[in-house]
C-alpha positions as CSV (number, residue, x, y, z in Angstrom):
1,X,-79.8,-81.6,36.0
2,X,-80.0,-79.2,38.9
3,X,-77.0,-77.0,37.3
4,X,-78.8,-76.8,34.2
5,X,-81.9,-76.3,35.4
6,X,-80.3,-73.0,37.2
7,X,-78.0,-72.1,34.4
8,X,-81.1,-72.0,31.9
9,X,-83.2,-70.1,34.4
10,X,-80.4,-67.5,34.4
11,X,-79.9,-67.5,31.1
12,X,-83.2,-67.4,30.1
13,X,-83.7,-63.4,30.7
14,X,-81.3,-63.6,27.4
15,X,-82.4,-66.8,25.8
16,X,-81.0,-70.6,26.0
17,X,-80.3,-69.9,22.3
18,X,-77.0,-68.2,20.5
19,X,-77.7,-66.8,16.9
20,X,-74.7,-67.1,14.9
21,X,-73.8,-66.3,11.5
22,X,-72.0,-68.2,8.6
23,X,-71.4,-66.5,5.4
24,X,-72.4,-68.2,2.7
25,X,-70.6,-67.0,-0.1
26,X,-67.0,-65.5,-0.8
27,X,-66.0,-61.8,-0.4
28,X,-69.4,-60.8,0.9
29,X,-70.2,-56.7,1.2
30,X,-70.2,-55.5,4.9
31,X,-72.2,-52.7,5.1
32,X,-72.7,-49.5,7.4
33,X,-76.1,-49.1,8.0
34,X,-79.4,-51.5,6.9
35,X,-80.0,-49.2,4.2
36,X,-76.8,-51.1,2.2
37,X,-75.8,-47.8,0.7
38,X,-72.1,-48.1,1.7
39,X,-69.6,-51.5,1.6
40,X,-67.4,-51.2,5.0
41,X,-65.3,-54.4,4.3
42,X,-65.6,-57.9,2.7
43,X,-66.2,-61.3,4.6
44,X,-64.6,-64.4,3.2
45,X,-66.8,-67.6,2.7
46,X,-67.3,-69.6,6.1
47,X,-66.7,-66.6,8.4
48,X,-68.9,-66.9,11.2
49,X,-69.7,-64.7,14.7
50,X,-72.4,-63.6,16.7
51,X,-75.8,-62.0,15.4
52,X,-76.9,-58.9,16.6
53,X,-80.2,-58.1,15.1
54,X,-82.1,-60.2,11.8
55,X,-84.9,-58.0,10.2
56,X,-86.7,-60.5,7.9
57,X,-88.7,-58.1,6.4
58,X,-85.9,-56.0,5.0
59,X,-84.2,-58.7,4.1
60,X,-80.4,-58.0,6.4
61,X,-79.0,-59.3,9.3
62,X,-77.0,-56.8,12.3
63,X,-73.7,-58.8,12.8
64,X,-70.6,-58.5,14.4
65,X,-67.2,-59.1,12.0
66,X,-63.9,-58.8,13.3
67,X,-64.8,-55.8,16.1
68,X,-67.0,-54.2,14.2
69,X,-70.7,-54.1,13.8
70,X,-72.3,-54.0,10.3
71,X,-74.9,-55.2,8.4
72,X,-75.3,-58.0,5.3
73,X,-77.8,-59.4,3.1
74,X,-79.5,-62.6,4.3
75,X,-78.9,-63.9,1.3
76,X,-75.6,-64.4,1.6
77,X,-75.2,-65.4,5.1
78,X,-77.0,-68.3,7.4
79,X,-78.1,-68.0,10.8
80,X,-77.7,-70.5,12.8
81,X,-79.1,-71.3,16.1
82,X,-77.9,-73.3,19.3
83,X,-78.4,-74.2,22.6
84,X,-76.0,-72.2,25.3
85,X,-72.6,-73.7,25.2
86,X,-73.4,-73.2,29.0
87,X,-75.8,-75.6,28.6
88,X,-74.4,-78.5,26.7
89,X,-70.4,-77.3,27.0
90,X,-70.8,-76.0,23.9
91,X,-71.9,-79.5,22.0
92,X,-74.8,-78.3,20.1
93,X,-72.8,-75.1,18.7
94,X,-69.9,-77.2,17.7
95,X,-72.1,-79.7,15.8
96,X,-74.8,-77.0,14.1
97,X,-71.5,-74.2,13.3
98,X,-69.1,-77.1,11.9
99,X,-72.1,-78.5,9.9
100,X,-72.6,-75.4,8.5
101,X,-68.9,-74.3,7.6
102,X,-68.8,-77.7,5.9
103,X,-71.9,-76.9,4.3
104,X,-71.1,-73.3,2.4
105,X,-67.7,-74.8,1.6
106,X,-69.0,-78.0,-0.4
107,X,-71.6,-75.7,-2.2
108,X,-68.7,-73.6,-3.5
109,X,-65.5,-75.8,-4.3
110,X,-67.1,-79.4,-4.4
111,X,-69.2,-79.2,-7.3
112,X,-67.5,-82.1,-9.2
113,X,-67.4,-84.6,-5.9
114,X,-69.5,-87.5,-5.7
115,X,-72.9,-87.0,-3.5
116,X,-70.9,-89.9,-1.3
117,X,-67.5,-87.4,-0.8
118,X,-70.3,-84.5,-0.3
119,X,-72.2,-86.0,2.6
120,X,-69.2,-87.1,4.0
121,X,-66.8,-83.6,4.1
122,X,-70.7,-81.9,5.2
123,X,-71.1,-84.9,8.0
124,X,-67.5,-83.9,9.4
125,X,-66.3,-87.8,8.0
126,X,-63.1,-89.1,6.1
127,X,-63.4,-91.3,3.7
128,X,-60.4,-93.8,1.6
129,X,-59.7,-92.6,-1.6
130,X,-60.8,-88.7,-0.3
131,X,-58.0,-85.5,-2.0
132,X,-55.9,-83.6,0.8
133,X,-58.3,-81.0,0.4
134,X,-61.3,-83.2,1.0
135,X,-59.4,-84.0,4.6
136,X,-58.9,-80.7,5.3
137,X,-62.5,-79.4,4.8
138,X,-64.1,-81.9,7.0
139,X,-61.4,-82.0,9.7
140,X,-59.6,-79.1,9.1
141,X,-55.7,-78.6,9.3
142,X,-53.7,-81.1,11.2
143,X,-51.9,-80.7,14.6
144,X,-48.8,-82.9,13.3
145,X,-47.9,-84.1,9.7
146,X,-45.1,-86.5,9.3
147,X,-44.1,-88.8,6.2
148,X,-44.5,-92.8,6.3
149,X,-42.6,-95.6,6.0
150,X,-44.6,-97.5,4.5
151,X,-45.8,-96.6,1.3
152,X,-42.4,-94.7,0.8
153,X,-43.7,-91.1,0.0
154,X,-46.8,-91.5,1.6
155,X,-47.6,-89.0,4.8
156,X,-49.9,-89.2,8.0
157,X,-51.7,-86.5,9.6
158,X,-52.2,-86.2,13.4
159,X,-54.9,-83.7,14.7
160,X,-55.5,-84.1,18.5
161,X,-57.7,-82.8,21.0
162,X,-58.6,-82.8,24.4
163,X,-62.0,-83.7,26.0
164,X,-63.8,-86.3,28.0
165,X,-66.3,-89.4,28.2
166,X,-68.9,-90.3,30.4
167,X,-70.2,-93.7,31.7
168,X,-72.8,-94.1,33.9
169,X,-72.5,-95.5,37.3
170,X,-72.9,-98.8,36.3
171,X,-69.7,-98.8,33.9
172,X,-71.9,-99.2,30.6
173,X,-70.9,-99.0,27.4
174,X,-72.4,-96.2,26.3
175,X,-69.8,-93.6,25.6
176,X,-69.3,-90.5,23.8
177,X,-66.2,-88.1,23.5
178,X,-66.8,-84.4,23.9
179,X,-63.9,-82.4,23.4
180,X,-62.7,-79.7,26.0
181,X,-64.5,-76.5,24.4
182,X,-66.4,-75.0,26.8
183,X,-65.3,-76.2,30.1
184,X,-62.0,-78.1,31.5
185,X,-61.9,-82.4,31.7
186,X,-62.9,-82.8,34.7
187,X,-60.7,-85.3,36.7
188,X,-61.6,-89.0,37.0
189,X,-64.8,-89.5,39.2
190,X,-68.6,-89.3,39.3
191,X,-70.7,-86.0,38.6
192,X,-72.5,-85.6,41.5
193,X,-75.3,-83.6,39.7
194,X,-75.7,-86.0,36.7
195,X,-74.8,-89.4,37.8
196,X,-72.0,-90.5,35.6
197,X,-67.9,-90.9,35.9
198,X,-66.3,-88.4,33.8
199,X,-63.0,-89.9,32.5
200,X,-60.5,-87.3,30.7
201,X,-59.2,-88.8,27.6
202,X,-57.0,-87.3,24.3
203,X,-58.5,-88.2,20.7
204,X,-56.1,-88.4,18.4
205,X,-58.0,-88.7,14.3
206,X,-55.3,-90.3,12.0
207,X,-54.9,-90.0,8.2
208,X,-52.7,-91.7,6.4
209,X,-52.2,-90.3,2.4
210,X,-50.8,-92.3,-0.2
211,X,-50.5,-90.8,-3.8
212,X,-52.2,-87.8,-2.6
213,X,-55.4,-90.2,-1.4
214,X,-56.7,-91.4,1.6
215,X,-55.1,-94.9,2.3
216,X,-57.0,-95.7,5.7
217,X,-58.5,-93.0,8.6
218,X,-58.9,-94.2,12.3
219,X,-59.2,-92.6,15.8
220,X,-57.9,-93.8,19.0
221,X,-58.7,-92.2,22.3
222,X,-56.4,-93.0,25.5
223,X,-56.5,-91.3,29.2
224,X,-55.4,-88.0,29.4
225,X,-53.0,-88.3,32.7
226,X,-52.5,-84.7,33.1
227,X,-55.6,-83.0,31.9
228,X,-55.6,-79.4,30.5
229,X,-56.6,-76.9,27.7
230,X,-57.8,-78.7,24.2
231,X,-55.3,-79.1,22.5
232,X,-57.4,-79.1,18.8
């Protein structure tokens, strides 16, 4: 708690909070100044960086794309905001970002899912009986893809990433896997400044397809001997 306390107090001449932006729909007009007199480039749907500048009363938003500065309609993007991935190591921006990616997506190509397959892909969640494309929206494109033996035909798909868990001293149960983002795993050990054992771990998220469907989605975690960058 003390290293937050000090990261927030030194962040705080800047704000604990990141503005980020998520376009909202597809091939949305860049433009050069706030007057909106001039396209510069096209952003596709779910592009998302940092904010500059939001001016609610003219109705556009300052934002950064690809290098450049420009300036949108708020109508067609969302601002987001989160907590200082300095903060949280970057929890809070990969939950309120991903939700909204998912979001803007469904809105636009799932019109003809069920509200079930909706809330799920917008939750970050695999369901059986979800399309390839349904996987791939709500956990994005696989680290590994190889076929199965069993159904013949059928295929699974791998993703992986690094991260960690916490327990508390006491070796409870509570535990929660928070991928490698933000800061390294930090090796096997208690946090000094928190009070809980870190323990580096891999998750590997499984999906197995048959006939193009989900057959059965499961994750399994192990210790991660050797540590390192995420490997998402």
């Amino acid at each position: 708690m003390f290293r937050v306390a000090i990261l927030c107090s030194i962040i705080a001449l800047a704000g604990c909070r990141v503005h980020e932006y998520v376009v909202a729909k597809d091939e949305v007009p860049l433009y050069a100044s706030p007057t909106l007199d001039k396209v510069v480039d096209h952003m596709p749907l779910g592009h998302h960086e940092h904010v500059s500048d939001e001016d609610s009363k003219k109705g556009v938003v300052k934002l950064e794309f690809q290098g450049h500065t420009g300036w949108a309609r708020a109508s067609d993007v969302k601002v987001l905001s989160y907590m200082h991935p300095e903060l949280d190591e970057g929890a809070d921006r990969e939950e309120t970002v991903g939700r909204a990616v998912r979001d803007v997506t469904v809105r636009a190509a799932g019109k003809d899912w069920t509200d079930d397959v909706k809330d799920a892909v917008r939750d970050g969640r695999v369901l059986d009986g979800m399309s390839r494309e349904q996987v791939e929206l709500a956990w994005g494109w696989p680290r590994t893809i190889e076929p199965l033996a069993n159904p013949t035909g059928g295929e699974r798909w791998i993703y992986r990433r690094r991260g960690w868990e916490r327990l508390d001293a006491t070796y409870g149960a509570s535990r929660r896997f928070r991928p490698a983002h933000t800061v390294q795993p930090a090796p096997w050990g208690l946090d000094s400044s928190s009070g809980y054992y870190r323990l580096p771990v891999i998750e590997e998220r499984v999906v197995e397809f048959e006939n193009d469907r989900v057959l059965r989605s499961f994750v399994r975690r192990y210790y991660d001997v050797e540590g390192g960058d995420d490997e998402n």
